[in-house]
N, C-alpha and C positions, 0 to 999 in steps of 0.2 A: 215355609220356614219351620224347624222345629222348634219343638217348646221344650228349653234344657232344664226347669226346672218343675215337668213333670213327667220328664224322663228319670231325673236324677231321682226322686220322690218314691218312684216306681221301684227305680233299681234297689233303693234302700233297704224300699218295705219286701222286696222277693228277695231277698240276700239271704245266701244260708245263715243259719242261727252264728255259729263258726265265726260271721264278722263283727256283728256285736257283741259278740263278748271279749273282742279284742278292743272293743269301745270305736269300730269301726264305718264309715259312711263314705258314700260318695259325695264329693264335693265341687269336679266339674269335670267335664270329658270338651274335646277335641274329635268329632267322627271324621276331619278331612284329616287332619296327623293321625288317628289312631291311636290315642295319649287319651289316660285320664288322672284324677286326681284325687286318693282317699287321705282321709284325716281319720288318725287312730289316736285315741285318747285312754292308751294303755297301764293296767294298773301295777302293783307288784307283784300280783299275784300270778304274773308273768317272768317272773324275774329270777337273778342269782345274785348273787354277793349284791344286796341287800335292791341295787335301784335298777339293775343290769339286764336287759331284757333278752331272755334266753334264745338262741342263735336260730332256734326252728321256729321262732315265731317272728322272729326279723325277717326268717324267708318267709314263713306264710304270708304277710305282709306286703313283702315286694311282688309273690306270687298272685296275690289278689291284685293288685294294680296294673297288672301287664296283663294278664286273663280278661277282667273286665275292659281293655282299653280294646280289645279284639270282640269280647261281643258286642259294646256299644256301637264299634265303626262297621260291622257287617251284621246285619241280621239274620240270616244263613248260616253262622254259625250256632251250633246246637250244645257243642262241649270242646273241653281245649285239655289235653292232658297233658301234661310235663313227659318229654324225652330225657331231658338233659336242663341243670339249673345248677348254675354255680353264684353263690354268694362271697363278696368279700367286704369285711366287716374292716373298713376304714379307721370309726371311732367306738368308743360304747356306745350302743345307745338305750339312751338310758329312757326308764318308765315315764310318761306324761303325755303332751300333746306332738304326736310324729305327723309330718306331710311326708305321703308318698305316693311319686307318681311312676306309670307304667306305657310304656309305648311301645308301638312296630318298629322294627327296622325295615324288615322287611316280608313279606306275605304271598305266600302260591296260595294253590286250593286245600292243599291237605300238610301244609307245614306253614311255621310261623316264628320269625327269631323275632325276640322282644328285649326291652331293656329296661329296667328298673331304678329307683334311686328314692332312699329316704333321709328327711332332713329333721331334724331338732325342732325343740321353739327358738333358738337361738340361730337355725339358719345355714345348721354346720351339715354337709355331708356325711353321714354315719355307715350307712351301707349300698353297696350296689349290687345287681344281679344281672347276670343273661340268663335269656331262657332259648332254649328249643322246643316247642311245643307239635302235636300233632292236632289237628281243627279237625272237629265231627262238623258234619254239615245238616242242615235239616234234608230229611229226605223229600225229594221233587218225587211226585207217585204220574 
């Protein structure tokens, strides 16, 4: 059985710098759905029209969540690049406490479509994202 909160712990502390300073963490994965789940506790300094959190960091956001649901559920995966990522911006969402989480739809060896979703403290859907991604694999010698 794994241990998910020293997997979770793990993933925190090797996270590129990039998610903490979104005020970002993981806070739980799914390897049998391939879903996991970050908590961003982002500040203004991300923002526009004063609380509005700027439209490239709502997709980096959702982009971290759907990436890491793919390397947590395969460890063979080495790197995940974005094809294609279309975001739609539902509500504002605005600076503070965001859940968002990131899953497969579906997954070959060398392609990966994913689906994203962040919510408020309030619980409201703000944004969603598909992705298209290409999966680096670790190399077998």
């Amino acid at each position: 059985m794994i241990n998910k909160e020293k997997i979770k712990e793990a993933s925190n502390r090797r996270a590129p710098k990039f998610i903490s300073m979104l005020g970002g963490k993981l806070v739980d994965f799914d390897t049998e759905r391939s879903a996991c789940t970050f908590e961003f506790n982002i500040g203004k300094d991300f923002c526009h029209s004063i609380d509005v959190v700027q439209g490239g960091f709502v997709t980096a956001m959702l982009d971290i969540a759907m990436s890491h649901a793919m390397f947590l559920h395969d460890p063979d995966v080495a790197g995940i690049s974005s094809l294609e990522i279309k975001t739609s911006y539902l509500e504002p969402t605005r600076a503070g406490k965001l859940r968002v989480e990131g899953w497969s739809i579906k997954e070959g060896y060398k392609i990966a479509f994913m689906e994203g979703h962040i919510y408020n403290e309030d619980n409201v859907l703000t944004a969603t994202a598909s992705t298209v991604s290409k999966i680096g694999r670790v190399a077998r010698g």
